[in-house]
DSSP file (Angstrom, degrees, kcal/mol; ACC not computed):
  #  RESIDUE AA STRUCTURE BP1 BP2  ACC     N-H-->O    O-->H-N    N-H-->O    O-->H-N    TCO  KAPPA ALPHA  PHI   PSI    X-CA   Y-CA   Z-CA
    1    1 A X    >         0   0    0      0, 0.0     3,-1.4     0, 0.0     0, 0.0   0.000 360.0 360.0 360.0 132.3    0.0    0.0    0.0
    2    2 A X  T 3   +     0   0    0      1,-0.2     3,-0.1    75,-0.1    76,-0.0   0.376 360.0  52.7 -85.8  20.8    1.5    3.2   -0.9
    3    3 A X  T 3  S+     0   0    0      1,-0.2    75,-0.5    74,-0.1     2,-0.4   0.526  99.7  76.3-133.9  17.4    0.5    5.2    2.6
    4    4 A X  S <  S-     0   0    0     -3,-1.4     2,-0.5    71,-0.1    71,-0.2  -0.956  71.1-155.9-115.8 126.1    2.1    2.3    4.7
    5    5 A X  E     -A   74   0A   0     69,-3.3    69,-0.9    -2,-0.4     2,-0.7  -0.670   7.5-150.7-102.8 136.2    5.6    2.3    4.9
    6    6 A X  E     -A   73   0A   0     -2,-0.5    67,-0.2    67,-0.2     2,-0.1  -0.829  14.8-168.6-111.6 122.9    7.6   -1.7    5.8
    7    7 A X        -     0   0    0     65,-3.1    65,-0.1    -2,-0.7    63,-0.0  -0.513  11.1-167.8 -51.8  27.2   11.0   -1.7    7.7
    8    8 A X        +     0   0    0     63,-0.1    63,-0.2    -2,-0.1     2,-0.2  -0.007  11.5 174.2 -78.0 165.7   13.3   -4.4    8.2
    9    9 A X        -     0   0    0     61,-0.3    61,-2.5     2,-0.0     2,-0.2  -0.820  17.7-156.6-160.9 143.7   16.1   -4.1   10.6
   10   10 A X  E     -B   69   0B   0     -2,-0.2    59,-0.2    59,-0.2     2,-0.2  -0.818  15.0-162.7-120.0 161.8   18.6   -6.7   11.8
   11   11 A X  E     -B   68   0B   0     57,-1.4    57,-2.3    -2,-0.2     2,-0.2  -0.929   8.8-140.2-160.3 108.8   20.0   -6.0   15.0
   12   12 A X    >   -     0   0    0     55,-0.2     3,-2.5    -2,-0.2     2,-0.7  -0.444  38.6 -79.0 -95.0 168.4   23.1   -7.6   16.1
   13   13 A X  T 3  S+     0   0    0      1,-0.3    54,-0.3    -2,-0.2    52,-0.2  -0.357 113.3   9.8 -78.3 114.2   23.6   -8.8   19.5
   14   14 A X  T 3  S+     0   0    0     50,-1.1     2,-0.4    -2,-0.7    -1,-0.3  -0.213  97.3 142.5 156.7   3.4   24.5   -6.3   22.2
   15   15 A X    <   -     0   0    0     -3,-2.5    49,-2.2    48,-0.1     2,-0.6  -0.266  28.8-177.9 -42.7 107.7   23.7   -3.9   19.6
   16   16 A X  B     -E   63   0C   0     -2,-0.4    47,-0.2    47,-0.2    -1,-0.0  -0.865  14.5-140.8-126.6 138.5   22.1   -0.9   20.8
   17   17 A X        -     0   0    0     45,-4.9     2,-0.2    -2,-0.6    44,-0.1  -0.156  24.9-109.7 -82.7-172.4   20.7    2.3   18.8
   18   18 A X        -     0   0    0      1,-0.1    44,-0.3    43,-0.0    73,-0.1  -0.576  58.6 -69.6 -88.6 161.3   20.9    6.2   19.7
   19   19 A X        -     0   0    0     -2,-0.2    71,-1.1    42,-0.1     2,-0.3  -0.344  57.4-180.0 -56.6 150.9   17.1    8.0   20.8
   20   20 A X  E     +H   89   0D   0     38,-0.2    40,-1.6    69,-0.2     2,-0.2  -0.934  14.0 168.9-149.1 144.8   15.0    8.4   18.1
   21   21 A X  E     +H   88   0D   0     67,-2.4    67,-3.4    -2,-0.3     2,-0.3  -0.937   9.6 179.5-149.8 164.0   11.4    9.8   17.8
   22   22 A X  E     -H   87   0D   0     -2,-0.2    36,-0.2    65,-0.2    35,-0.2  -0.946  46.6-101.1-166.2 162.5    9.5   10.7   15.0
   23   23 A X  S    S+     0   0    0     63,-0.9     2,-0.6    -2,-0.3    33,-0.1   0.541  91.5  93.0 -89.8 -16.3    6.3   12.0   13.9
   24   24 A X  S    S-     0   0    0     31,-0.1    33,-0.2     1,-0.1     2,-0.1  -0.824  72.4-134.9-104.0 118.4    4.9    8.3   13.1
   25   25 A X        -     0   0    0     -2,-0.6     2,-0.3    31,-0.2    30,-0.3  -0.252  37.8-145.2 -63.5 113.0    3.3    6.4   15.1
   26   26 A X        -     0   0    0     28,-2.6    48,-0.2    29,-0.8    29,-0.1  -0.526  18.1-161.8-146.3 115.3    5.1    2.4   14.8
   27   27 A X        -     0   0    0     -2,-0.3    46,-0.5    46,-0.3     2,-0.3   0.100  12.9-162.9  27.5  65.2    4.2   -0.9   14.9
   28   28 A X  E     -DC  52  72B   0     24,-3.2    24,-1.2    44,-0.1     2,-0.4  -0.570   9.6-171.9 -97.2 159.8    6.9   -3.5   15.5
   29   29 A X  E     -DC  51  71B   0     42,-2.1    42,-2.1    -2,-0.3     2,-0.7  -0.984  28.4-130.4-122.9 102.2    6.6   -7.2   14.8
   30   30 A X  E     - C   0  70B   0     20,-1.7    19,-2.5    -2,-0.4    20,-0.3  -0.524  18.9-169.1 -68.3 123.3    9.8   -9.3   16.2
   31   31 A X  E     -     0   0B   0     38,-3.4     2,-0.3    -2,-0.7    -1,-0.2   0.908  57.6 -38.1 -84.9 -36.2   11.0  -11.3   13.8
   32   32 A X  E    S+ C   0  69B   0     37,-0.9    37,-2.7     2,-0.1    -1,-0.3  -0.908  96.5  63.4-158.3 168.7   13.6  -13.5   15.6
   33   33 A X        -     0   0    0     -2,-0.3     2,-0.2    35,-0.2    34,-0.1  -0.160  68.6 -95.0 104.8 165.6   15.9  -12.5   18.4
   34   34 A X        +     0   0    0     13,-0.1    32,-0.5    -2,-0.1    31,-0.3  -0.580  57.4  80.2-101.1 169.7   15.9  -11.2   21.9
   35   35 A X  E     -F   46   0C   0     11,-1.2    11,-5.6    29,-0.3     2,-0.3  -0.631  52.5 -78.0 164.2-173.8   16.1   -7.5   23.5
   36   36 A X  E     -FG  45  63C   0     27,-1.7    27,-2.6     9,-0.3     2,-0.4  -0.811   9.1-135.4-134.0-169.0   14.5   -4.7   24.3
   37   37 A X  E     -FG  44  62C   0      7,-3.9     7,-1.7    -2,-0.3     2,-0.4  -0.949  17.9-146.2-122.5 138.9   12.9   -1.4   23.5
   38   38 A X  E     - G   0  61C   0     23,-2.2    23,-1.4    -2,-0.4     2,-0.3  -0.956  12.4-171.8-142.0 108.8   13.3    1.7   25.6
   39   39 A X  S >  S-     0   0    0     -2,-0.4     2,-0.9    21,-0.2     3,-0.5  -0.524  70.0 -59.0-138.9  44.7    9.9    3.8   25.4
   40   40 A X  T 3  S-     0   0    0     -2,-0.3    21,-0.1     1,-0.2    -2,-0.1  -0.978 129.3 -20.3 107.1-117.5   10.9    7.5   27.4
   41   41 A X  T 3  S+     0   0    0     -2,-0.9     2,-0.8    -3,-0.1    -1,-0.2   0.130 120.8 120.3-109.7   3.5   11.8    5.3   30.8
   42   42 A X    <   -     0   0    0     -3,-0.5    -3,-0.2     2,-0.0     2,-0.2  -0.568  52.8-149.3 -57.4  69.2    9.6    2.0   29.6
   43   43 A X        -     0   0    0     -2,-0.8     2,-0.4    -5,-0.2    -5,-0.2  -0.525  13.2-169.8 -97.0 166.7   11.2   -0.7   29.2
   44   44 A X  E     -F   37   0C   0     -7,-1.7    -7,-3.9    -2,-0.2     2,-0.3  -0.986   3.6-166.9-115.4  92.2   10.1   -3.5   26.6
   45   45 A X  E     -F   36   0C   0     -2,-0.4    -9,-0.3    -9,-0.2     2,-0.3  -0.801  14.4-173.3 -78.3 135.3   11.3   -6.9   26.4
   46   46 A X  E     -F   35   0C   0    -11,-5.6   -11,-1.2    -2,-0.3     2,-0.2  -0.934  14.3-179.0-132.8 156.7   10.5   -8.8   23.2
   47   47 A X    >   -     0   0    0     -2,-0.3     3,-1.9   -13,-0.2     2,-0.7  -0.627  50.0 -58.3-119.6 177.6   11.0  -12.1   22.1
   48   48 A X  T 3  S+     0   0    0      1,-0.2   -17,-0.2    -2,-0.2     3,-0.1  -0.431 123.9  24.3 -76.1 116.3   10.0  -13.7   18.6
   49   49 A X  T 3  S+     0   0    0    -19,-2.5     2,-0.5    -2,-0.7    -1,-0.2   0.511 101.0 131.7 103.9  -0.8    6.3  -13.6   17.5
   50   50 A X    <   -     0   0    0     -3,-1.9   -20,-1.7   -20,-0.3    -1,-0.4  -0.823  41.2-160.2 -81.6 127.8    6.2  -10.6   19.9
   51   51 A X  E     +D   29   0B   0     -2,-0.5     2,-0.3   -22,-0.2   -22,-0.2  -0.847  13.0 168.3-113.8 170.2    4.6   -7.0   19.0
   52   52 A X  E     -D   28   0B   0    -24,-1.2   -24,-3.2    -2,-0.2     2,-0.3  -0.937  24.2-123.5-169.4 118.0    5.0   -3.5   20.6
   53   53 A X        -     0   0    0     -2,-0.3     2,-0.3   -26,-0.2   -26,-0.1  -0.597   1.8-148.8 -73.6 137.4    3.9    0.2   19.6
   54   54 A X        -     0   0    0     -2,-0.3   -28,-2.6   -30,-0.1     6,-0.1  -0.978  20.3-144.4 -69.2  94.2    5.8    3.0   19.2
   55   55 A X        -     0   0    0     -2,-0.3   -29,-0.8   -30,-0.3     2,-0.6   0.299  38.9 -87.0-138.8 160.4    3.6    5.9   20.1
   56   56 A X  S    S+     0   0    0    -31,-0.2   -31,-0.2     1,-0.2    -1,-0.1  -0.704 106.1   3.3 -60.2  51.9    4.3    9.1   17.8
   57   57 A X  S    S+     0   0    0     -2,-0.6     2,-0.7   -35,-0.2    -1,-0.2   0.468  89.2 142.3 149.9  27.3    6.8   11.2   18.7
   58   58 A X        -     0   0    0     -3,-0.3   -38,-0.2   -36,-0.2   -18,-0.1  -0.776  52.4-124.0 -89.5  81.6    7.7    9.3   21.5
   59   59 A X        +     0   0    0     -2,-0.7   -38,-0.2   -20,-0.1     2,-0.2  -0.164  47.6 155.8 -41.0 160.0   11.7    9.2   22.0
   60   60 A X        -     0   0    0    -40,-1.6     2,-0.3   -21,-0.2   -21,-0.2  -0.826  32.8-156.7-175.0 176.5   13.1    5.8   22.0
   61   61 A X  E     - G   0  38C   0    -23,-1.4   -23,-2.2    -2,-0.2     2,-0.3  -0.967  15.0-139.2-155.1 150.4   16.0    3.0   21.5
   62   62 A X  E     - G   0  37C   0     -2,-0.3   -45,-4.9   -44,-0.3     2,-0.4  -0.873  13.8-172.3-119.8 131.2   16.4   -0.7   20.8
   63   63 A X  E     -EG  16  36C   0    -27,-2.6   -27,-1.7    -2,-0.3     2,-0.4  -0.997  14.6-154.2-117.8 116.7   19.2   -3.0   22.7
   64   64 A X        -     0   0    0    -49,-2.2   -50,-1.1    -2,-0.4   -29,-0.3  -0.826  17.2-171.1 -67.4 128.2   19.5   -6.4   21.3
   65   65 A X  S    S+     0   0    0     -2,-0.4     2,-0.3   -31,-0.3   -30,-0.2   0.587  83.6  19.1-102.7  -8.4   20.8   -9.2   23.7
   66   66 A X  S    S-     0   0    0    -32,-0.5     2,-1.0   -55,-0.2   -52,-0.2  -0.923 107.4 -71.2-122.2 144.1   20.9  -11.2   20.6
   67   67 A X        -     0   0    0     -2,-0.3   -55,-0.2   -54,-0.3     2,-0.1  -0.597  63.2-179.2 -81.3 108.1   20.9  -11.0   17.0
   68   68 A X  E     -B   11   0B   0    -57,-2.3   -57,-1.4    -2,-1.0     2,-0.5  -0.332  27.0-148.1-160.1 138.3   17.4   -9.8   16.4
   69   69 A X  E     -BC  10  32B   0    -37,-2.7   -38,-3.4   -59,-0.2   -37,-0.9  -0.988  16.5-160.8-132.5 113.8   15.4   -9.0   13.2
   70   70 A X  E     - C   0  30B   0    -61,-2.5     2,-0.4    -2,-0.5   -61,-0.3  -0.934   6.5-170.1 -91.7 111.0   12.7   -6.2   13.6
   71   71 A X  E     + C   0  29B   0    -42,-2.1   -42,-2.1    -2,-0.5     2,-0.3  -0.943  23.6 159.1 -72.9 114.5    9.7   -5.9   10.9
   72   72 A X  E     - C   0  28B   0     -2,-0.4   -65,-3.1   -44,-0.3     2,-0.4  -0.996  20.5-171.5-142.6 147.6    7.8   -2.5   11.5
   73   73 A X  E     +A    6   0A   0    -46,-0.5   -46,-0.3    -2,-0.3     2,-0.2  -0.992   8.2 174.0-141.5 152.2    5.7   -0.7    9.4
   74   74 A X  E >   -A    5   0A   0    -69,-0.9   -69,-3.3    -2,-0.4     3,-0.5  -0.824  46.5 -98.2-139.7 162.0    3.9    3.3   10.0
   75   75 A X  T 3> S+     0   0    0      1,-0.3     4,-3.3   -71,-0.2     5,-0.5   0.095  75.2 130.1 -85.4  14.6    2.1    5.6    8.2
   76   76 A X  H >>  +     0   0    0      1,-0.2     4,-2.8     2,-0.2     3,-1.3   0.931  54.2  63.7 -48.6 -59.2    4.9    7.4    7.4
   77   77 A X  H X> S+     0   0    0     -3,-0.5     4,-1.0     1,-0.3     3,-1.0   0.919 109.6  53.4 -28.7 -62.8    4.6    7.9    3.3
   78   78 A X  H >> S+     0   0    0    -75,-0.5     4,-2.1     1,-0.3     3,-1.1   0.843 103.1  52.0 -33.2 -48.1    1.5    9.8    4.3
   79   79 A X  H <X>S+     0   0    0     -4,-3.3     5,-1.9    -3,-1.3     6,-1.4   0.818 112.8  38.9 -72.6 -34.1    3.0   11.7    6.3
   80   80 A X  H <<5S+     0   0    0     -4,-2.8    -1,-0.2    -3,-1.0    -2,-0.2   0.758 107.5  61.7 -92.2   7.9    5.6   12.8    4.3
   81   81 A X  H <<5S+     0   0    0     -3,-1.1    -2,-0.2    -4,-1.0    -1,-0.2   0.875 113.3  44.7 -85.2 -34.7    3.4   13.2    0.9
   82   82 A X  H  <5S-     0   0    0     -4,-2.1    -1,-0.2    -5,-0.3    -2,-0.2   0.586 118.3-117.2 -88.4  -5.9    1.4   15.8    3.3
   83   83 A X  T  <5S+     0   0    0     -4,-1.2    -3,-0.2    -5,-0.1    -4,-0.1   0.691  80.0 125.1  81.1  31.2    4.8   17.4    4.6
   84   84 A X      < +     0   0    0     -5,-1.9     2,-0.2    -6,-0.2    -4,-0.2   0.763  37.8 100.5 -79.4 -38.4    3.8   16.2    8.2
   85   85 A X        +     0   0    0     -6,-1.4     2,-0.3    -9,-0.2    -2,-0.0  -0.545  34.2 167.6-106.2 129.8    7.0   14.0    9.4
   86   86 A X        -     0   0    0     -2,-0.2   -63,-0.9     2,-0.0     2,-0.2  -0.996   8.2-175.6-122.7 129.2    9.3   14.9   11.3
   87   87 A X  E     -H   22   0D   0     -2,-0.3     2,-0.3   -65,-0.2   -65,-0.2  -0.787   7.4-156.6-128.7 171.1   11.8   12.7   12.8
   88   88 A X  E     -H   21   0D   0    -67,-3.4   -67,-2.4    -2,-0.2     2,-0.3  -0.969   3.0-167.0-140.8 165.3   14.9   13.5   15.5
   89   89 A X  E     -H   20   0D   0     -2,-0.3     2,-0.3   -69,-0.2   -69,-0.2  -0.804   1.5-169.3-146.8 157.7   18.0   11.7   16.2
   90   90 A X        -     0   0    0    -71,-1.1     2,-0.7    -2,-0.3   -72,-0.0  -0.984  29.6-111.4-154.0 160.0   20.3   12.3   19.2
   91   91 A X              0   0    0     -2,-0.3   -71,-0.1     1,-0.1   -74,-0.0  -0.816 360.0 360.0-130.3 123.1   23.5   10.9   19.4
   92   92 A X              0   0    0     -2,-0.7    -1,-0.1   -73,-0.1   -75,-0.0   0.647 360.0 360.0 -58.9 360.0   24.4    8.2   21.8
């Protein structure tokens, strides 16, 4: 569908990103692997076959304890055909 935007992301283990938040609210599906998700001061452990939202504009960051494959997909195309998204990055 061109107003849902798909993700992949491998994540190797002990791997961890910088904050991120962005204007799209999103949707992750783990695809195999262990960690968690960091939600403001939430944390989210997932396993495989697990799902978990990202809220919209919501800082947050992924640690793998494992090497981990994330699916997620957001409304994002919309958002950027309407000039709506905005995303921020911080750097760990």
């Amino acid at each position: 569908m061109p107003t849902i935007g798909t993700f992949m992301a491998l994540l190797p283990g002990g791997f961890a990103t910088a904050p991120y938040r962005s204007t799209d609210g999103t949707i992750y599906s783990v695809v195999e692997g262990t960690g968690e998700t960091f939600i403001d001061d939430i944390a989210i452990r997932w396993k495989p076959r697990d799902l978990f939202i990202v809220p919209s504009w919501q800082q947050h960051r992924h640690r793998a304890a494992s090497d981990a494959v994330l699916f997620s997909f957001s409304d994002r195309p919309t958002q950027e055909a309407l000039s709506l998204w905005r995303e921020e990055r911080h750097m760990a």
